[in-house]
C-alpha positions in Angstrom: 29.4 43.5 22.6 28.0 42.4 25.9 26.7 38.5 26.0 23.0 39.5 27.3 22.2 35.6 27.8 24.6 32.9 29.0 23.7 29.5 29.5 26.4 27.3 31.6 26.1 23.2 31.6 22.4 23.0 30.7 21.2 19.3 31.5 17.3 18.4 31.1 17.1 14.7 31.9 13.7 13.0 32.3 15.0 9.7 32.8 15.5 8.5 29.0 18.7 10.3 28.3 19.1 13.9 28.6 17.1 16.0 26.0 19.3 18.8 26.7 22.8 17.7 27.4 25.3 20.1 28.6 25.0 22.8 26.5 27.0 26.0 27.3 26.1 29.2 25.0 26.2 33.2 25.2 24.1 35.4 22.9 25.5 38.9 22.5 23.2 41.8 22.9 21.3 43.0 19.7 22.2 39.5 18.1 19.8 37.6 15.5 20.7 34.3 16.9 19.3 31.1 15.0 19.0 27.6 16.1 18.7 24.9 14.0 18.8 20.7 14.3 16.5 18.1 13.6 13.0 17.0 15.3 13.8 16.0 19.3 17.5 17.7 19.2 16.3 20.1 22.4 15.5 23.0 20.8 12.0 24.1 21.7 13.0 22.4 25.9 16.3 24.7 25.8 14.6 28.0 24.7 11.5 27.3 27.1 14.4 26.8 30.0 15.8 30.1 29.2 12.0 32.0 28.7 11.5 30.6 32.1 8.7 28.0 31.6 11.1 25.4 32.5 12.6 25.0 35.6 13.8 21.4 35.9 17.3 21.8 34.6 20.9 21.7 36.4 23.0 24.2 35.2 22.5 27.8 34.9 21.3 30.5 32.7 21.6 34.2 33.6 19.5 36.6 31.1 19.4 40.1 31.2 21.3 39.4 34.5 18.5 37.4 35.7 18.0 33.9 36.9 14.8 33.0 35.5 14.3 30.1 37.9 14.1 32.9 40.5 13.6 36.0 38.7 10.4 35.2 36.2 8.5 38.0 37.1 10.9 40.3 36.5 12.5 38.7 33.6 8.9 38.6 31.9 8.9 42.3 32.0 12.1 42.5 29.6 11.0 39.9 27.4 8.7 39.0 24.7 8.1 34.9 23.4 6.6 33.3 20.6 5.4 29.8 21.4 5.4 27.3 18.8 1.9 26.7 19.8 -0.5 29.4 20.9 -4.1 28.8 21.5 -6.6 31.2 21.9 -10.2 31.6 23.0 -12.5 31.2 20.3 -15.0 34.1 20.3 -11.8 36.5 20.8 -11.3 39.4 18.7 -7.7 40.7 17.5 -7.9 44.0 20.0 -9.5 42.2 23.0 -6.1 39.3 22.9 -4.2 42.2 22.5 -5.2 44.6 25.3 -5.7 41.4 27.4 -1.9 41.0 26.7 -1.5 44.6 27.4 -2.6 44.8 31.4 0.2 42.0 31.7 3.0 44.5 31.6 3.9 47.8 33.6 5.0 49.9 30.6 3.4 48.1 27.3 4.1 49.0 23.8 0.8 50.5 22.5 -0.7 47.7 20.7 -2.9 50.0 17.9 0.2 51.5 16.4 1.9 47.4 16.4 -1.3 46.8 14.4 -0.9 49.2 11.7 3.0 48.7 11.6 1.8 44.6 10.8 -0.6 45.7 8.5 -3.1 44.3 11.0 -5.2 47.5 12.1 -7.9 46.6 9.4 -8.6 43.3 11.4 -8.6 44.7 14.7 -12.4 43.7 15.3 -11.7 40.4 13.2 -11.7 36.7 15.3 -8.9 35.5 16.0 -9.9 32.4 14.8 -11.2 33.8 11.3 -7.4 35.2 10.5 -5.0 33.2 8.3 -1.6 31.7 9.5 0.2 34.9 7.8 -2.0 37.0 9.9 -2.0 34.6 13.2 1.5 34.8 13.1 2.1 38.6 13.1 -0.4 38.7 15.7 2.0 36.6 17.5 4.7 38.6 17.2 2.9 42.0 17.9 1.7 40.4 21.3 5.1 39.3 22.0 6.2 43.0 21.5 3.6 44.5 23.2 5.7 43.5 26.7 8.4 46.5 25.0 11.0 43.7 25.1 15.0 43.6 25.3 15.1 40.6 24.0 12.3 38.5 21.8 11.8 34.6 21.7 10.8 33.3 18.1 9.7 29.3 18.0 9.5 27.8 14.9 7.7 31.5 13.4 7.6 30.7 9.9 6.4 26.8 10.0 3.3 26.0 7.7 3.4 29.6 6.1 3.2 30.0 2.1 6.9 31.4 0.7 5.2 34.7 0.1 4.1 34.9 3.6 7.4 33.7 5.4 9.1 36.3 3.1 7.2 38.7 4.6 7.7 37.6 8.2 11.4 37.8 7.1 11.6 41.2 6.8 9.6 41.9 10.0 12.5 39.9 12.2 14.4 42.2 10.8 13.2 44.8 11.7 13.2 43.4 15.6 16.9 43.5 15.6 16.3 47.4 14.0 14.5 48.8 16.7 16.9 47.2 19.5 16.4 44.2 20.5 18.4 40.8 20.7 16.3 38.0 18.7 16.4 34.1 19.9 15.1 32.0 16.9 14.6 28.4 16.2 13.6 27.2 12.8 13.8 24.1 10.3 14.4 26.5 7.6 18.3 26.6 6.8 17.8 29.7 4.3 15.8 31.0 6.7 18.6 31.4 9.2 21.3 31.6 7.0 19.5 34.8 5.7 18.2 36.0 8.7 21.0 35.0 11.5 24.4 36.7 12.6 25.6 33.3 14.1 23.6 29.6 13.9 23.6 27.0 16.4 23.8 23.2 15.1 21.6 21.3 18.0 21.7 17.3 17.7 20.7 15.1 20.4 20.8 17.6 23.1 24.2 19.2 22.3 25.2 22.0 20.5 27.6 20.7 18.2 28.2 23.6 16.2 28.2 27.6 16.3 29.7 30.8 14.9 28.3 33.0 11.6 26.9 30.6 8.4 30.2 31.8 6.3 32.1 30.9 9.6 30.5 27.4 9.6 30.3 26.7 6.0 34.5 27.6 5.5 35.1 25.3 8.6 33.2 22.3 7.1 35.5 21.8 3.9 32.7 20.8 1.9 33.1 20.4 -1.7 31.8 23.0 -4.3 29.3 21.3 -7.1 29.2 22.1 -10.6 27.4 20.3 -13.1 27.3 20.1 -16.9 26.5 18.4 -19.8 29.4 17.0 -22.3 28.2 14.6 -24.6 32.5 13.7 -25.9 33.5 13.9 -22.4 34.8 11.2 -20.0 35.2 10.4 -16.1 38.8 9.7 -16.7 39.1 13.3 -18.6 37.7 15.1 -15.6 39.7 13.7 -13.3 42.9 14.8 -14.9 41.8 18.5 -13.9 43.2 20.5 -10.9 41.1 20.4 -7.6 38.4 17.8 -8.7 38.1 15.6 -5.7 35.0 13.3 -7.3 33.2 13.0 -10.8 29.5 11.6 -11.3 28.3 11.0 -14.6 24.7 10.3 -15.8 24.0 9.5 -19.6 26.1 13.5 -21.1 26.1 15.2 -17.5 28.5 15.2 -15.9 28.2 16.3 -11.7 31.7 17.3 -10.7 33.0 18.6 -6.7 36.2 20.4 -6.3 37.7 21.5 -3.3 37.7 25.1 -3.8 35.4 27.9 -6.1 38.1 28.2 -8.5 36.5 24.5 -9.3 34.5 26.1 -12.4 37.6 28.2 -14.0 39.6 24.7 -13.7 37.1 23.0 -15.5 36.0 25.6 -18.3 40.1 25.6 -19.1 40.1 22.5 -19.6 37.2 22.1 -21.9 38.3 24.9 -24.3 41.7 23.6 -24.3 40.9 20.3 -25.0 37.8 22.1 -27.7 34.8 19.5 -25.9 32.2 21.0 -26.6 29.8 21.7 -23.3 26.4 23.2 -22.2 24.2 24.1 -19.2 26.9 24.8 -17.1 25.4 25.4 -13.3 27.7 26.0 -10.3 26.5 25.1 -6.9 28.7 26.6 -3.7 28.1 24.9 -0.2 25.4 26.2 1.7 23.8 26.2 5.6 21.6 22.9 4.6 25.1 21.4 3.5 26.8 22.2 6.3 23.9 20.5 8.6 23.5 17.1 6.7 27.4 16.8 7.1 27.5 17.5 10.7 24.4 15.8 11.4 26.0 12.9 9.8 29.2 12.4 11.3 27.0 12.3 14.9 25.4 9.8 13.9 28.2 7.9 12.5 30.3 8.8 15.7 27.2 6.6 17.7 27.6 3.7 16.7 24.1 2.5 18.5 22.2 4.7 15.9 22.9 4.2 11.5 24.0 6.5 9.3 20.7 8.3 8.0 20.6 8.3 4.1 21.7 12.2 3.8 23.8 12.9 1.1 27.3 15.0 1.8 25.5 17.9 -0.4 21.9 18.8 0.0 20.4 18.3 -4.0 19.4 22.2 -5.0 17.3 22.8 -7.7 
């Protein structure tokens, strides 16, 4: 596959210490390519940098074979973005923002058939302002689509939606990367991107400090696996006599126990019937994207020695 963005020694310094320092990336074309990282890592000032609204970076970016310092007009007439804020006049109805949108573009996507693909079409002559964040969202994505895109810009598109909505806007990204185009999205949702993404950018403090598929990322990280159950007869010292426990919690009959590999729960169940301890409410846990970003957000911070360790467990508690 051909890398259809490529960012080289990205710097954004305002004088404080660089928001964006020295990242380097490609993003392949028809990718679904996810960032992720903490409040103030860069995200939002590197993906406005590559969109173009930014222009007071060193380095370079090339998209679409395009410098978009240079290039913006052209370049907006390949791509579509999603801000993570969008305003919009108040007395505006749903198909006057989106024919407005429309006579930006040489060859727009019609926007009435957008509608009724979004389920949309029945509020056409709605406000704007009178449409839910569900609703203000897909019109977000439709007007981003309307510029017939190559590639599509998604900020933080699920933030403050209900899980019923965001479930639905799901399925709608995917459908992005169906009809064609390469997908750039930043979220604070790790299931979001482990779902959604092919490959997932860690961001912290301006650097990208990790990046390949979630399996890629969560086998690199050597995180333990989690099982819990409850034993009333059983005891630390019992548990750590089985193979490939590396640590053993206990609270009042339940026991929390990591191993280093999934063949943790068949090490354990052995055990138990061999020994006959009786045992319930077994629940297995594997390492996940959230996982994987507390532990590498940790050791940052542990590596700066200017900045404590924030109180992040190694494994993210899932219920």
């Amino acid at each position: 596959m051909t890398a259809i963005i490529q960012v080289k020694n990205l710097v954004v310094d305002y004088g404080q210490g660089p928001t964006v320092d020295g990242v380097t990336l490609d993003i392949e074309e028809g990718e679904l390519f996810g960032m992720i990282g903490p409040n103030g890592a860069g995200k939002t000032t590197l993906i406005e940098c590559i969109e173009g609204l930014r222009t007071n970076y060193t380095g370079t970016i090339c998209i679409l074979g395009l410098n978009p310092k240079t290039d913006r007009k052209a370049l907006y007439q390949q791509i579509g973005v999603q801000l993570q804020e969008t305003s919009y006049p108040e007395k505006i109805k749903v198909w006057e923002v989106c024919k407005q949108f429309s006579s930006f573009y040489k060859n727009p996507t019609p926007y009435l058939p957008l509608l009724e693909e979004f389920q949309l079409d029945s509020l056409k002559q709605a406000y704007v302002a009178r449409l839910s964040g569900g609703e203000r969202q897909k019109l977000s994505i439709i007007l981003a689509m309307i510029a017939n895109p190559r590639v599509i810009f998604l900020d933080e598109l699920t933030t403050g939606l209900d899980p019923s909505a965001r479930h639905t806007m799901w399925a709608l990204i995917k459908g992005l990367r169906q009809k064609g185009m390469t997908v750039y999205m930043t979220t604070h949702f790790m299931e979001e991107a482990e779902f959604l993404c092919d490959r997932v950018a860690i961001m912290h403090r301006g650097k990208v400090v990790a990046l390949d598929s979630t399996a890629k990322l969560i086998s690199s990280a050597n995180l333990p696996y989690k099982l819990t159950l409850v034993a009333p007869t059983l005891t630390v010292e019992q548990v750590n006599q089985v193979a490939g426990v590396v640590n053993v919690e206990m609270h009042d009959e339940q026991f929390t126990i990591y191993g280093q590999d999934q063949n943790i729960l068949t090490h354990v169940i052995s055990y138990l019937q061999r020994e006959d301890i009786p045992y319930h409410n077994v629940n297995v846990v594997n390492p996940n994207l959230e996982d994987v970003f507390f532990h590498i957000t940790k050791q940052q911070f542990t590596s700066d020695s200017s900045v404590s360790t924030p109180e992040k467990p190694l494994l993210a508690k899932v219920s």
